[in-house]
C-alpha positions as CSV (number, residue, x, y, z in Angstrom):
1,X,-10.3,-132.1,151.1
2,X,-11.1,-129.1,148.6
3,X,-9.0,-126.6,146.8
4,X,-11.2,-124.0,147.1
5,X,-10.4,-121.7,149.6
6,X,-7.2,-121.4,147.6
7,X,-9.9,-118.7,145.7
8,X,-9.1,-117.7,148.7
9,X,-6.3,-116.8,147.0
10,X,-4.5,-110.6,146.3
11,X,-6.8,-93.3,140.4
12,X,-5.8,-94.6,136.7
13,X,-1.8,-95.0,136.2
14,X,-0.1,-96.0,133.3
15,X,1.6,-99.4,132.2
16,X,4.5,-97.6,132.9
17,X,4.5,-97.0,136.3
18,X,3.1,-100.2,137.2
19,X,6.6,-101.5,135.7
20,X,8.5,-98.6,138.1
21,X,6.7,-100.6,140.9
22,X,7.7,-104.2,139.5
23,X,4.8,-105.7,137.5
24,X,6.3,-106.9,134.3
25,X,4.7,-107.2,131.0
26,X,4.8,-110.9,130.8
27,X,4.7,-113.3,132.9
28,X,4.6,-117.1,134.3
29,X,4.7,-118.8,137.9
30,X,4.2,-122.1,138.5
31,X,3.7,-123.7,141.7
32,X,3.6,-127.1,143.6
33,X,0.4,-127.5,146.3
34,X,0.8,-129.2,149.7
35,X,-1.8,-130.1,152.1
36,X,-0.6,-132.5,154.8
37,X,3.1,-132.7,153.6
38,X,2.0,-134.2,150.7
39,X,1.8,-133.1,146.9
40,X,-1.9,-132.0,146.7
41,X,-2.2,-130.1,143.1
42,X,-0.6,-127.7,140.5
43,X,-1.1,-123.8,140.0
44,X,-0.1,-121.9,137.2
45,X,-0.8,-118.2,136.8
46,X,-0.3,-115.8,133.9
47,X,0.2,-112.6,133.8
48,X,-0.2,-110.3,130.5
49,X,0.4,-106.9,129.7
50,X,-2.9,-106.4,126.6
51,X,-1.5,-102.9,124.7
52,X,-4.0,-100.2,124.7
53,X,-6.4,-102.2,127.1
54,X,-4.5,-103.4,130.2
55,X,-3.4,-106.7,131.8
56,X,-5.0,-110.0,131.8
57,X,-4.7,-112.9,134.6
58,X,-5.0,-116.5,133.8
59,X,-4.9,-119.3,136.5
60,X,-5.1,-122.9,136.2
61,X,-5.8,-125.1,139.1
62,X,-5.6,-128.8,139.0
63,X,-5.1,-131.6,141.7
64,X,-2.6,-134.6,141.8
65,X,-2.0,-137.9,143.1
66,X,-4.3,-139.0,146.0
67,X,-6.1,-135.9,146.4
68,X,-6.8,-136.1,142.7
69,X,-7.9,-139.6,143.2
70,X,-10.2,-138.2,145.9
71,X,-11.2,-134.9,144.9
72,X,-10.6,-134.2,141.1
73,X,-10.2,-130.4,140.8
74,X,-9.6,-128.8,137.5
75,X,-10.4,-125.1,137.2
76,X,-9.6,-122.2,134.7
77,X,-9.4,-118.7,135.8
78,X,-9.2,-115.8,133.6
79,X,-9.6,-112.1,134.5
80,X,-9.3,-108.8,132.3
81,X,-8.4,-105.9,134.1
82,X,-7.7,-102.4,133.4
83,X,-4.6,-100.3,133.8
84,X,-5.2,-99.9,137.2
85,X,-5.5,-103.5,137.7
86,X,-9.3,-102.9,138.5
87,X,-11.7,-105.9,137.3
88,X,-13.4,-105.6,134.4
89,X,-14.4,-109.2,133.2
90,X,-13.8,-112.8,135.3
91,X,-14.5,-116.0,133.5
92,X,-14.2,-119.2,135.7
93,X,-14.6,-123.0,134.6
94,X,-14.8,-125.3,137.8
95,X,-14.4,-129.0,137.8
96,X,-14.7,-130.3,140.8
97,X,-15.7,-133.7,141.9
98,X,-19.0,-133.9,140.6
99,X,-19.3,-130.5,140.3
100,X,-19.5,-128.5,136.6
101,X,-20.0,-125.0,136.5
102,X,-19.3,-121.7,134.9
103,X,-19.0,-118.6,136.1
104,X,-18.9,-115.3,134.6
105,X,-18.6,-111.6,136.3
106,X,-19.0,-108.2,134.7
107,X,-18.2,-104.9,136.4
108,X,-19.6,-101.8,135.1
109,X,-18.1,-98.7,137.0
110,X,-20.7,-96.4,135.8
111,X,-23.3,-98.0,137.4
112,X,-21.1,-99.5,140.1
113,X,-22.4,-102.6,140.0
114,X,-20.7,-105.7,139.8
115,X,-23.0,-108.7,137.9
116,X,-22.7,-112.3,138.8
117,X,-23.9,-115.3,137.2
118,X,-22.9,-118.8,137.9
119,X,-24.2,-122.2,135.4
120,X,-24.8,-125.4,136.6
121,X,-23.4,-126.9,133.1
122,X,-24.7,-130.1,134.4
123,X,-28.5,-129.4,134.6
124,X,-28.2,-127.0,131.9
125,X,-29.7,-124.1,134.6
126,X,-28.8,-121.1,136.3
127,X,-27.2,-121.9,139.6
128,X,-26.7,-118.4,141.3
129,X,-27.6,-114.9,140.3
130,X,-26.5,-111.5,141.9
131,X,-25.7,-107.8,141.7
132,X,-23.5,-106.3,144.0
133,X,-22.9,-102.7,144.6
134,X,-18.7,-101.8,144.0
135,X,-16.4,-99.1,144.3
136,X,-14.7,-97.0,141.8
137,X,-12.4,-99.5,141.4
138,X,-12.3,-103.1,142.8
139,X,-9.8,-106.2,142.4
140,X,-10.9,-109.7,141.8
141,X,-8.5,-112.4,143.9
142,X,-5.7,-112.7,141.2
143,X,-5.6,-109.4,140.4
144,X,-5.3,-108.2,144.1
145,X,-2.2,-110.3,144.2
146,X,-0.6,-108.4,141.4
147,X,-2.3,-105.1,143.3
148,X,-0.3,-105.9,146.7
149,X,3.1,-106.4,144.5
150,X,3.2,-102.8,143.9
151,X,2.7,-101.1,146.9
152,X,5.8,-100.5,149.1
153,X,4.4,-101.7,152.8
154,X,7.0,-102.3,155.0
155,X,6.3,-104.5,158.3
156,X,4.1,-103.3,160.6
157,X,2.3,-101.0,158.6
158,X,-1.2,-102.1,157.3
159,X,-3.6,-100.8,154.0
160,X,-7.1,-101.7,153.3
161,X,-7.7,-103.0,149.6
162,X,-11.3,-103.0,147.6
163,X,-11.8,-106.6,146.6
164,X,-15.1,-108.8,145.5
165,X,-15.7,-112.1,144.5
166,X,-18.7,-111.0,142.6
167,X,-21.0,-112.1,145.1
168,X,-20.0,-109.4,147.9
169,X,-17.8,-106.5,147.8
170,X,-15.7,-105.4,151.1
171,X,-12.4,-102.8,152.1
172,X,-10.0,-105.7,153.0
173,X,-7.2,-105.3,155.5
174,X,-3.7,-106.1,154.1
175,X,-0.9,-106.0,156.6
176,X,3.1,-106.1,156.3
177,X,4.0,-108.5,159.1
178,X,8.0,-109.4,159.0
179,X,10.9,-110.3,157.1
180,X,11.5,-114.0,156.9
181,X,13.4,-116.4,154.4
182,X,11.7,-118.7,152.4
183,X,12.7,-122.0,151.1
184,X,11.2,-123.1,148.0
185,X,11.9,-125.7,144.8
186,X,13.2,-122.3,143.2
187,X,15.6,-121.8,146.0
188,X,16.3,-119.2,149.4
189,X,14.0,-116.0,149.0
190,X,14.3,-113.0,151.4
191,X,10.6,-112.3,151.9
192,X,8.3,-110.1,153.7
193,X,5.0,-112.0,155.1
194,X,2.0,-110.1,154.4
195,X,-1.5,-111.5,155.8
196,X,-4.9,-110.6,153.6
197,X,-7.6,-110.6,155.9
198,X,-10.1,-112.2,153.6
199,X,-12.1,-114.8,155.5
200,X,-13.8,-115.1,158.9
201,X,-17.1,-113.4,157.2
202,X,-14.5,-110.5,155.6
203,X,-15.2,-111.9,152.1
204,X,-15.6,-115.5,153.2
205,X,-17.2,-116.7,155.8
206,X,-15.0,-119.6,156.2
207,X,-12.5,-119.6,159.1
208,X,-9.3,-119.0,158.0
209,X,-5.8,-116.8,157.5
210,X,-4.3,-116.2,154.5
211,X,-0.6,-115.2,154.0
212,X,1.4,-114.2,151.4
213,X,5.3,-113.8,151.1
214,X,6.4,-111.2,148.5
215,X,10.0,-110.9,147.6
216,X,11.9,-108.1,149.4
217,X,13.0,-106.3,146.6
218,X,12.0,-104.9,143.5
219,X,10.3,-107.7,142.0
220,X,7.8,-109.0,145.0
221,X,7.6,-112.6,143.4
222,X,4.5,-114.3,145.4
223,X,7.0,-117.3,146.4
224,X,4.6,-118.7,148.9
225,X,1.1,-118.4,149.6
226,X,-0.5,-120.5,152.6
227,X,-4.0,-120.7,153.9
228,X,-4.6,-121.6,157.2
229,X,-7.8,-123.8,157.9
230,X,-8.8,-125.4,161.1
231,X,-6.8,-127.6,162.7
232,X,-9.1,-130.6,161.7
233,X,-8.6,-129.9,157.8
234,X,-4.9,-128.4,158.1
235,X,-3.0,-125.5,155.9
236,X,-3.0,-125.4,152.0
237,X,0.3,-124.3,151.0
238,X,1.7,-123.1,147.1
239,X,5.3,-122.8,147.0
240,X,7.2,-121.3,143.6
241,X,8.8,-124.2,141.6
242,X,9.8,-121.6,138.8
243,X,8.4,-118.6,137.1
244,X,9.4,-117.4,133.5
């Protein structure tokens, strides 16, 4: 069992109007992760509004109970981003069974490149090293969640969304699906189920679906977020326990 397709995991404007469309200036979400109807992990995610500069994203991933006695995971995620919530510097630490790596990314719109560079921290050595060609403007995972929450797509109507991993750069569909209600440990949300068409050799060549219930209303709290592996492995699912 691994936690990493939860990665899987979505014009300039002002701070102000991201707030007219819901994004606040501060932020906290924490979440409980099944696999298997069991208690698989831990997310918390951070969002910050930097004056003069734009937002910053932090995530922290971490297994529990079995699966942590199986497959340790305990990762740091941490992504600046500018007013338009386009990338501008990722920072990941993975621990991960045996595995010990960093990860940095730097996106320089100018040149529209986006550099990748991944440490074995281990063997003291470089582990993977890339350019990739981006857009104007481009959203890392985290940061395309916080994108999605302030559009306005109602169900059955469908947007495609720039978003890299560092390694490759793609137009990913994102579609409104339908209104359902959600039962989480922070109680009964009205939702709208959206589905980010991000693997199956979109950005990931794992197969996959990946869906995302927003809030319907002004907010758009990400309340659940659920990735759908093959039947063998079964669904990873984060459900809101409480955000602050």
């Amino acid at each position: 069992m691994t936690l990493k397709p939860l990665w899987a995991l979505l014009v300039c404007w002002s701070p102000a109007l991201a707030q007219y469309n819901g994004l606040p200036d501060k932020e906290t979400l924490y979440y409980n992760i099944e696999w298997r109807l069991i208690t698989a992990g831990k997310a918390k995610i951070q969002w910050l509004d930097v004056p003069n500069k734009g937002w910053q994203v932090n995530l922290h991933l971490e297994s529990a109970g079995l699966v942590s006695k199986l497959y340790r995971v305990d990762d740091d995620y941490s992504a600046n981003l500018t007013q338009a919530i386009c990338a501008q510097q990722v920072n990941l630490s993975t621990h991960e069974g045996s595995r010990d790596r960093e990860t940095k990314i730097g996106f320089d719109y100018n040149s529209h490149k986006a550099d990748y560079l991944e440490r074995d921290r281990a063997k003291n050595a470089v582990f993977l090293q890339r350019e990739t060609e981006i857009p104007n403007c481009t959203h890392e995972i985290a940061g395309g969640l916080y994108y999605l929450r302030t559009l306005n797509l109602e169900p059955g109507q469908s947007t495609q969304i720039a978003v890299t991993d560092g390694k490759k750069s793609v137009m990913a569909k994102v579609e409104a699906q339908q209104r359902e209600d959600v039962k989480t440990p922070e109680g009964v949300f009205k939702t709208i189920r959206y589905e980010a068409y991000l693997f199956d050799n979109v950005l990931y060549r794992r197969s996959a679906r990946l869906y995302i219930w927003l809030t319907d209303d002004r907010r758009k709290l990400p309340v659940q977020i659920r990735v759908r592996l093959q039947f063998a492995i079964g669904s990873i699912t984060l459900q809101l326990e409480k955000h602050e």
